[in-house]
C-alpha positions in Angstrom: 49.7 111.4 93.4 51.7 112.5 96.2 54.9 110.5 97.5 56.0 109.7 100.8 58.3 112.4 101.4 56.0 114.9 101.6 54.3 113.3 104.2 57.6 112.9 106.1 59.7 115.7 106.2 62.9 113.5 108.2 62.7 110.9 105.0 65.5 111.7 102.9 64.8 112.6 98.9 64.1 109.5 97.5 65.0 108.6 93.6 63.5 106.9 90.7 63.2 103.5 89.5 65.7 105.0 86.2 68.2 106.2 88.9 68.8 103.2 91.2 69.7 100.2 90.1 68.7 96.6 91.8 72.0 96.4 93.2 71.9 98.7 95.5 69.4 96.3 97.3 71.4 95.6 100.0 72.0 91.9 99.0 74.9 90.2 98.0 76.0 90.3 94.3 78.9 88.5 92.1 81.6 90.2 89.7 81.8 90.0 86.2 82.9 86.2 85.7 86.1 86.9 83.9 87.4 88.8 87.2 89.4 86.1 88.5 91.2 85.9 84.7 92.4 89.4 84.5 93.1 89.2 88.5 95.9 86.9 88.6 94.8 84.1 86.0 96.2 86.4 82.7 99.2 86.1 84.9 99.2 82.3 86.0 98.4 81.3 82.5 101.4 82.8 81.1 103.6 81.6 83.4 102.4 78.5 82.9 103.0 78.3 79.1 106.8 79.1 79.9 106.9 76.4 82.6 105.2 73.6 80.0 107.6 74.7 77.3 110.7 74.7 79.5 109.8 71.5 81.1 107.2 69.6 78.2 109.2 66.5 77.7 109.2 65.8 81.4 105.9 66.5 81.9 104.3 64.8 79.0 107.0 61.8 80.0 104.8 62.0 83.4 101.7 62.4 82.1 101.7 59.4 79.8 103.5 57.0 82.6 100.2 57.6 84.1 97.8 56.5 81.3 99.8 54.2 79.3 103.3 52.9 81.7 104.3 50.4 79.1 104.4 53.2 76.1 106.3 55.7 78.1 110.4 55.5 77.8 111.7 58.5 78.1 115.1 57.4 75.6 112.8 57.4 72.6 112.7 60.8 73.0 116.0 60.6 71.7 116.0 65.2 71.9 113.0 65.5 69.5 109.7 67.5 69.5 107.8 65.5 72.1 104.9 66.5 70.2 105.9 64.3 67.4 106.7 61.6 69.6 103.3 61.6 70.9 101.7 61.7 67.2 103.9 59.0 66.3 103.3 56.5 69.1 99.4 57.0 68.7 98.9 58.6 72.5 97.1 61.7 70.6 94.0 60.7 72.6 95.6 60.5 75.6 97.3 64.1 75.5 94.0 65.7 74.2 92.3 64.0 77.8 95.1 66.0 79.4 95.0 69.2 77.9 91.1 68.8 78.5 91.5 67.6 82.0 94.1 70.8 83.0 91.5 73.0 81.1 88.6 71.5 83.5 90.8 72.5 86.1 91.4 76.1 85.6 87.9 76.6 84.7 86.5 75.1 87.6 89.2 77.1 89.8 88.3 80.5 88.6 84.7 79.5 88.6 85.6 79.0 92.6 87.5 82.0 92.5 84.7 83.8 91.0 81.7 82.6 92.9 83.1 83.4 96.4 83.4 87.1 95.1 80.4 88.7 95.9 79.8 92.4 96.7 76.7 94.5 98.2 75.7 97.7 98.6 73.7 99.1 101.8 72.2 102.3 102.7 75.2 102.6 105.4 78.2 100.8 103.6 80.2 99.1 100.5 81.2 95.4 101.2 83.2 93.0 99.1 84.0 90.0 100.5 86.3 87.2 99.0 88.8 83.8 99.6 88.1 80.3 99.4 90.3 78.8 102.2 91.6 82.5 103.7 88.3 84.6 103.5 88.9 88.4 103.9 85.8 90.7 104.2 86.0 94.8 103.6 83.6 97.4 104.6 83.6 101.1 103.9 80.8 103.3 105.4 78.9 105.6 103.2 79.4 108.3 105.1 83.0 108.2 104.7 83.3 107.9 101.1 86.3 110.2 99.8 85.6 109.3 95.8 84.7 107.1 93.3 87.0 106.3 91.1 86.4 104.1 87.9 89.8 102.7 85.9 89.6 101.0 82.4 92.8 99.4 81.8 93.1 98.6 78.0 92.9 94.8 77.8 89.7 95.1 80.3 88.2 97.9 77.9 88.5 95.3 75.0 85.5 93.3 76.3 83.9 95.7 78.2 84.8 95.6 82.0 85.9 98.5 84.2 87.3 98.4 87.8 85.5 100.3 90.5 87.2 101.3 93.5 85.5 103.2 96.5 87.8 106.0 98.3 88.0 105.6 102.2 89.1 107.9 104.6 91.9 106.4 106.0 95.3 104.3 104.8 94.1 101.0 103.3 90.5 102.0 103.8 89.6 101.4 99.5 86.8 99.0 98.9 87.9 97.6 95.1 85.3 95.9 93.2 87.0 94.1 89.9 85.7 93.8 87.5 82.2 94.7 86.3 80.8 95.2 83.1 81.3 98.7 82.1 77.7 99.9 82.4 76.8 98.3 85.5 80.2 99.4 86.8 78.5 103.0 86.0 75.4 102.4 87.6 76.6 100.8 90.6 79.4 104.5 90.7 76.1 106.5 90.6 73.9 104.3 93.5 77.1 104.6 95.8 77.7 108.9 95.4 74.0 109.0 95.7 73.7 107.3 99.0 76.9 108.3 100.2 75.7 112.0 99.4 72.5 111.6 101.5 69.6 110.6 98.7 68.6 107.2 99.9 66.2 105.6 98.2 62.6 105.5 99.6 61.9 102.2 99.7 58.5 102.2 99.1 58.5 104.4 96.2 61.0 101.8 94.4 58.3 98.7 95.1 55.5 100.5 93.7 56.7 101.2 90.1 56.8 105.1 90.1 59.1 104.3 86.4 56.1 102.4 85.6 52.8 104.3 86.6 50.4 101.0 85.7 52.0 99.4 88.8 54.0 96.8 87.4 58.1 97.0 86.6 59.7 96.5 83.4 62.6 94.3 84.5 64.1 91.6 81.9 65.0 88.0 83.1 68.3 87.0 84.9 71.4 87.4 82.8 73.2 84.0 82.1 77.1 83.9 82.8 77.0 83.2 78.8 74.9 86.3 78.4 76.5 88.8 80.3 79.8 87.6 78.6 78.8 88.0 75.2 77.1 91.5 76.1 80.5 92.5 77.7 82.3 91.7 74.8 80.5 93.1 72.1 79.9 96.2 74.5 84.0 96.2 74.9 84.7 96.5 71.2 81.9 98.5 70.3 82.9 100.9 73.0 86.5 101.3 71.5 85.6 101.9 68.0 83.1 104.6 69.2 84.7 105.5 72.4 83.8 104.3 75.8 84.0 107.2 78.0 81.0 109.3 76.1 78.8 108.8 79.3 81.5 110.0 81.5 82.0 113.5 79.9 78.5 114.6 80.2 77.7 117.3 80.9 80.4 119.3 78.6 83.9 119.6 80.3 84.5 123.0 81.5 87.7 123.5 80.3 88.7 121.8 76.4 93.1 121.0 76.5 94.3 121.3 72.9 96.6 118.4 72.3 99.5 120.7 70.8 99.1 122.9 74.4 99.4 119.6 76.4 102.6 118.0 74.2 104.3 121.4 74.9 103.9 122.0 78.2 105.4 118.3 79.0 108.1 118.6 76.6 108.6 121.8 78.6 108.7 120.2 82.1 110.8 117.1 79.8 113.2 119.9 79.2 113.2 120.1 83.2 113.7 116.3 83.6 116.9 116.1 80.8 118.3 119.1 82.5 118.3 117.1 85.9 119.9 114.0 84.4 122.2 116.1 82.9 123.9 117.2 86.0 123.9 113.4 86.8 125.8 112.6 83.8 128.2 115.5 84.4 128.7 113.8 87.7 129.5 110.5 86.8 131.9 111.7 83.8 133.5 114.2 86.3 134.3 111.2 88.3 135.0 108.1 85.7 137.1 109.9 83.2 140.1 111.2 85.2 140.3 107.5 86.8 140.3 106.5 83.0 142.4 108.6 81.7 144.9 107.4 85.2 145.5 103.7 83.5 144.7 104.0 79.7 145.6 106.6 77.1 145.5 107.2 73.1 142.7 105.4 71.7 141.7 103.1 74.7 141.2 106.2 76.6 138.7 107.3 73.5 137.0 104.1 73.3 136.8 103.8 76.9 135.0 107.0 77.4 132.9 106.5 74.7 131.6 103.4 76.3 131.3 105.3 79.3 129.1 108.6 78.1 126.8 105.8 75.8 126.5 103.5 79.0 125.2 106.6 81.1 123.7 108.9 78.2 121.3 106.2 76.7 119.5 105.1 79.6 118.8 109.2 81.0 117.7 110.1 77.4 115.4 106.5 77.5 114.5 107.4 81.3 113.7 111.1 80.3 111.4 110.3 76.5 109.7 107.4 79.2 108.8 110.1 81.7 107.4 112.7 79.2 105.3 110.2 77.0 104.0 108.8 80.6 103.0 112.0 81.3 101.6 113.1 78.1 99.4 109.6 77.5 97.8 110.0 81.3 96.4 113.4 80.4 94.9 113.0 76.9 91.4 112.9 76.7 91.2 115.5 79.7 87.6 116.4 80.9 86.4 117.8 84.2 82.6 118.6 84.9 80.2 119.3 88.1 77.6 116.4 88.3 74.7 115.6 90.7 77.6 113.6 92.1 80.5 115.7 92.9 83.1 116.9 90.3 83.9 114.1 87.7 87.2 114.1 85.6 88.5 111.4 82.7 91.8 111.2 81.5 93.6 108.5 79.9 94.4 107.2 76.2 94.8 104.0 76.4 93.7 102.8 79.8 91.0 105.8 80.9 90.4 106.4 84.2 87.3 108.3 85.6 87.3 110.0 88.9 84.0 111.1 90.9 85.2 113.5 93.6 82.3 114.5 96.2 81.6 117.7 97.0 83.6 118.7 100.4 86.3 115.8 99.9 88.8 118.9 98.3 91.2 119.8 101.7 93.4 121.7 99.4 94.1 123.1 95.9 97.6 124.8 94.8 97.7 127.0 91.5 101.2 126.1 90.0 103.1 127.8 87.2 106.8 127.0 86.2 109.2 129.2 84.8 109.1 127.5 81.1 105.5 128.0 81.3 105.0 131.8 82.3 105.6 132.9 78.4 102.6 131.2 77.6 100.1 131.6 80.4 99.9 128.1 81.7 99.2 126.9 85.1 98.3 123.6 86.3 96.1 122.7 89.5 96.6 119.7 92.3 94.8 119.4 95.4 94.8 117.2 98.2 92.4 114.6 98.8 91.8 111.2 100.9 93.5 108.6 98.9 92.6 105.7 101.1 95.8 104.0 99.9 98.8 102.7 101.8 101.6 105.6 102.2 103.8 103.2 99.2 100.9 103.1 97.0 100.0 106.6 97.5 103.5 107.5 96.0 102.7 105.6 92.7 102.5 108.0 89.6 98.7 107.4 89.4 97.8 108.0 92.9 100.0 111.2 91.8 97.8 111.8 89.1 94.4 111.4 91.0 95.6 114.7 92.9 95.8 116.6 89.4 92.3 118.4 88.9 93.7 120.5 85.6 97.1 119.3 84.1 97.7 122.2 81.9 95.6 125.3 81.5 95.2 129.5 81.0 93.6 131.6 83.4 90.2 130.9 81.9 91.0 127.5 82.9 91.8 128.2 86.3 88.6 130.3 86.9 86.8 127.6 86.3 88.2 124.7 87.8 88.8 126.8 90.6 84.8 127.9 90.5 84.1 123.9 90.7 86.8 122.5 93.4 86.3 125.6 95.5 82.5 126.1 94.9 82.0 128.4 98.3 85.0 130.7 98.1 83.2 134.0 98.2 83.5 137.0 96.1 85.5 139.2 98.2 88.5 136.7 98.2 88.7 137.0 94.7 91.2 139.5 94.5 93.4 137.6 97.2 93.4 134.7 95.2 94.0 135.9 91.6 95.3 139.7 91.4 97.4 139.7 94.6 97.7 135.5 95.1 98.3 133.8 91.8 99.4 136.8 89.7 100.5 139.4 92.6 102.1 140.9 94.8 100.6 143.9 92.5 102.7 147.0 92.9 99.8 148.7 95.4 99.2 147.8 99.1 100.1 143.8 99.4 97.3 142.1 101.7 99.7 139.4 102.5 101.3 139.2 105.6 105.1 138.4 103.4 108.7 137.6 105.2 110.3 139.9 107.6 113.2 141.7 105.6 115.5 140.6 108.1 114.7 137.1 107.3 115.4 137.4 103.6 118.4 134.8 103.8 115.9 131.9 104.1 114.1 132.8 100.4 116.4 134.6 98.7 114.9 134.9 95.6 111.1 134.5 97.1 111.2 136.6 100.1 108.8 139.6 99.0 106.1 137.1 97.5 106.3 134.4 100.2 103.3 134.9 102.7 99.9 134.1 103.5 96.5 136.1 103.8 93.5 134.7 106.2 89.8 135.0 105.0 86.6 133.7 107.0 86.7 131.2 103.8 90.1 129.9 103.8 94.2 130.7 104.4 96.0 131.7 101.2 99.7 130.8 101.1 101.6 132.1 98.4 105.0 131.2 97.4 108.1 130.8 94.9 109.0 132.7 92.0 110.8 129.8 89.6 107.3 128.2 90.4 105.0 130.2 91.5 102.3 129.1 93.6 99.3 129.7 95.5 97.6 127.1 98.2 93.8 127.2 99.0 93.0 126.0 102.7 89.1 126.1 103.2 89.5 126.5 106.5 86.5 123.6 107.0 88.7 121.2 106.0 91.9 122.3 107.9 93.4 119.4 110.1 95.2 121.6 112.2 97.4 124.7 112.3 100.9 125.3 114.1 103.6 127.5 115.2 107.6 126.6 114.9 110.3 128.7 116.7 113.6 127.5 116.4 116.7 129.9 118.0 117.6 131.4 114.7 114.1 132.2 114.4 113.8 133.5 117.9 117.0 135.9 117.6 115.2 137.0 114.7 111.9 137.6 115.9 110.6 135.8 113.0 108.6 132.1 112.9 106.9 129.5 110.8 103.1 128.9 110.1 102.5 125.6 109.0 98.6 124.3 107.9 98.3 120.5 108.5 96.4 118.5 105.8 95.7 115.2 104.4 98.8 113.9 102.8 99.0 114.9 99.5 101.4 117.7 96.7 99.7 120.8 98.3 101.9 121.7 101.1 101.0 124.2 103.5 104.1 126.0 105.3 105.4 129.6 105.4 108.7 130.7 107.4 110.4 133.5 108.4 106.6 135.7 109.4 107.4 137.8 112.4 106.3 136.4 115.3 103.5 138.4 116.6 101.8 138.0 113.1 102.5 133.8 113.7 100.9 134.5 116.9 98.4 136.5 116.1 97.0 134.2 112.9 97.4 131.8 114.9 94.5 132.0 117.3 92.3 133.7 114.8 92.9 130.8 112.0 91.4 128.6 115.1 88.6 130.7 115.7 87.7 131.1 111.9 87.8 127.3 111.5 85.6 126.4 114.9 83.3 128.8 113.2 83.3 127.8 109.6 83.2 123.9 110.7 80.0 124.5 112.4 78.2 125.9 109.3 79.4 123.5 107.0 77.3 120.3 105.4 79.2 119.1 102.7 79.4 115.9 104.4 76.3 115.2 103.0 75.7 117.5 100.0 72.3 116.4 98.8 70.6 116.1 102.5 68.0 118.8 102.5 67.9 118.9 98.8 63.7 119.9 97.7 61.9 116.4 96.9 61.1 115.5 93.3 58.0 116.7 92.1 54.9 114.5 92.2 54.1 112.5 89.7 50.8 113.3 88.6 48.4 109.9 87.3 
């Protein structure tokens, strides 16, 4: 049998039945039906418990005025349990009809809340659409899809439900849809990267069964709202005891993160953090004890300081344990792996997040190593992506953490994280990236282009190592010496690249070279280069990039791909 596509060679590769799911139909589809709970009604429930308990002998005062006027005087209460007022006045009846009645009403307002959530999926965009009175609509395009990125926070994972959130390019441009059953959260990740990556679905090929060669598909009845809650739950639990995330870490993570190697390296950088709230707490004591010691003395003075150094000490040492466990918790269960979908990567202990990165979403990726880590070989990698997030949100600790591709790893590691975020670097910038970028300047001939001696004031410490290199592939910037680093620019994803002069610089002869990209850690900067090297890189880095953008596809990474092979009858 032979399939459409090799008929037509401007039809895209289509997939299999197994591969797309129905709701990628381009029809409208609902949430999971406890969305609206864990959305707000977790919240509004609680609340609503401390406003009844507060405020219960007023309320049930009011309630029962309404059913039974001649029972209800508020003096009997007389500061008792209203509870046993109502049990001993025989108005149990009554208060059950109102507990029922308020129950009626929340179910049948997040049953409202829930039925006017609906999302689709197109062969051109994302759409979620929502609101009963204020209706809000949002759309992202296909073709503009940064990332996938699929978040489990720990009361969801107990029955099963996972929140999906589609990367835009642009601020505010995410498409969330929460909540979904875990799997069909899964399924509906893989149907978006796979359009979004150029392999639409013939739709021919999915009518006629090619799953089911007798011409006829195996697809069970409608799920009940009953049904799909009892398979979320069970799905939830089961997935906790046996671990929920064993689909997202296949194929094998490249690189394996012992757990003693991740605890030490953020005790290390928690060594970092105590060290920078102890200079605060020098501060304050440099400035509170002389004025204490000006109006008390003997014993007061003691007890006074004491109070002081507890008041102030506590809360850093709370603030600084807080920020290492944060750390340490995001990054357990650490995997990273190249998929038909773009690079995928899962951290998280208790609420797991799973990130599906495209392939030419990357702008830039920085190799990083502190001081306190150099003894033992560790580096860690960022990079800078499209968050699609506000410019507050993207400075939230796990928007930080999206841009974290390898928290802590050797120089295996690197290698090959590096191989997947930077899949096209070729094999003559090796050495610029890892002997003479990450590791050098080596003691031979330094291809970097480093600060002009004259210049060294501005990086003291830095000057010989801070400088660039520029390769048909990408501009290198390397940097620092407390923390090393080394910047990738694929010069196909380069927003821009500029010049700065001030008059220091011009008396000097010297200037900046600054690489513009998407907001994010890697920064891309270099001063104090003589100026006719600025100059010079400066119109070939343009020329490079004009060239490089016009070879590049990885906009659409699976267009061209070699159809499936036929199936034969």
């Amino acid at each position: 049998m032979s399939t459409p596509e090799q008929h037509d060679p401007n039809l895209r590769p289509a997939t299999s039945v197994a591969e797309t799911s129905e709701l990628a139909d381009g029809e409208w589809h609902r949430l999971h039906p406890l969305t609206p709970l864990f959305k707000g009604g977790l919240v509004l429930i609680i609340v609503a418990g401390i406003v009844l308990n507060n405020f219960r002998e007023r309320i049930i005062f009011w309630l029962v005025s309404l059913f039974a006027p001649e029972e209800a005087h508020i003096e009997d209460f007389g500061g008792g349990d209203p509870v046993d007022w109502v049990l001993e006045n025989n108005l149990i009846l009554i208060a059950m009809l109102i507990v029922l009645g308020v129950l009626v009403i929340l179910i049948v307002g997040f049953w409202l809340v829930w039925r006017f959530q609906q999302f689709r999926i197109s062969d051109e965009y994302v759409e979620v659409r929502k609101g009963i009175i204020f209706r809000s609509q949002r759309r992202a395009p296909l073709d503009r899809v940064q990332g996938v990125n699929l978040t489990r926070p720990f009361p969801a994972r107990l029955i099963g439900m996972a929140k999906l959130e589609v990367v835009g390019a642009g601020t505010d441009a995410n498409v969330p849809l929460e909540y979904l059953s875990t799997p069909k959260a899964e399924t509906v990740r893989t149907d978006i990267l796979r359009l979004a990556s150029g392999a639409r679905a013939a739709r021919e090929i999915r009518q006629s069964g090619r799953a089911d060669q007798s011409g006829h598909h195996e697809s069970g009845a409608p799920q009940t709202m009953r049904s799909q809650l009892v398979g979320s739950v069970n799905d939830g639990v089961s997935g906790i005891i046996g671990g929920v995330d064993l689909d997202d870490v296949e194929p094998e993570s490249v690189v394996k993160i012992p757990t003693g190697r991740l605890v030490g390296s953020q005790l290390l950088s928690g060594v970092l953090w105590f060290g920078f709230f102890l200079i605060l707490f020098a501060i304050v004591l440099a400035f509170t004890v002389p004025a204490i010691l000006a109006d008390v003395s003997g014993p007061e003075a003691t007890f006074a300081i004491l109070g002081v150094t507890l008041g102030v000490g506590i809360p850093l040492v709370i603030a600084t344990v807080a920020i290492t466990w944060a750390q340490i918790s995001k990054s357990l269960r650490y995997s990273i792996a190249s998929t038909a979908d773009g690079i995928r990567i899962t951290y998280g202990l208790f609420t797991t997040i799973t990130e599906t990165i495209p392939p030419g979403r990357i702008f830039a990726a920085e190799v990083t190593q502190s001081l306190l880590w150099r003894p033992f070989g560790w580096w860690t990698i960022k990079i800078n992506r499209m968050s699609g997030k506000s410019l507050s949100a993207q400075q939230s600790s796990t928007a930080q953490q999206f841009n974290i591709v390898l928290p802590v790893g050797v120089a295996a590691d690197v290698r090959r994280v590096l191989e997947l975020i930077v899949p096209d670097l070729p094999a003559d910038d090796l050495p610029l990236v890892w002997e003479h970028g990450i590791q050098g300047p080596q003691q031979d001939a330094d291809p970097y282009r480093v600060m002009a001696r004259r210049a060294w004031w501005r990086r003291p410490f830095s000057w010989k190592r801070h400088g660039f290199a520029v390769t048909d592939f990408a501009l290198l910037l390397r940097r620092g010496v407390f923390w090393r680093k080394l910047a990738i620019f694929p010069l196909v994803r380069l927003q821009g690249i500029s010049a700065e002069q001030g008059p220091i610089d011009r008396a000097q002869r010297v200037g900046a070279l600054k690489a513009h990209s998407v907001t994010g850690p890697v920064l891309g900067d270099v001063v104090g280069i003589e100026s006719a090297h600025v100059n010079e890189s400066l119109d070939g880095i343009a020329h490079r990039a004009a060239s490089a953008v016009q070879r590049d596809h990885g906009h659409r990474w699976a267009e061209g791909a070699p159809p499936e092979a036929p199936h034969e009858s």
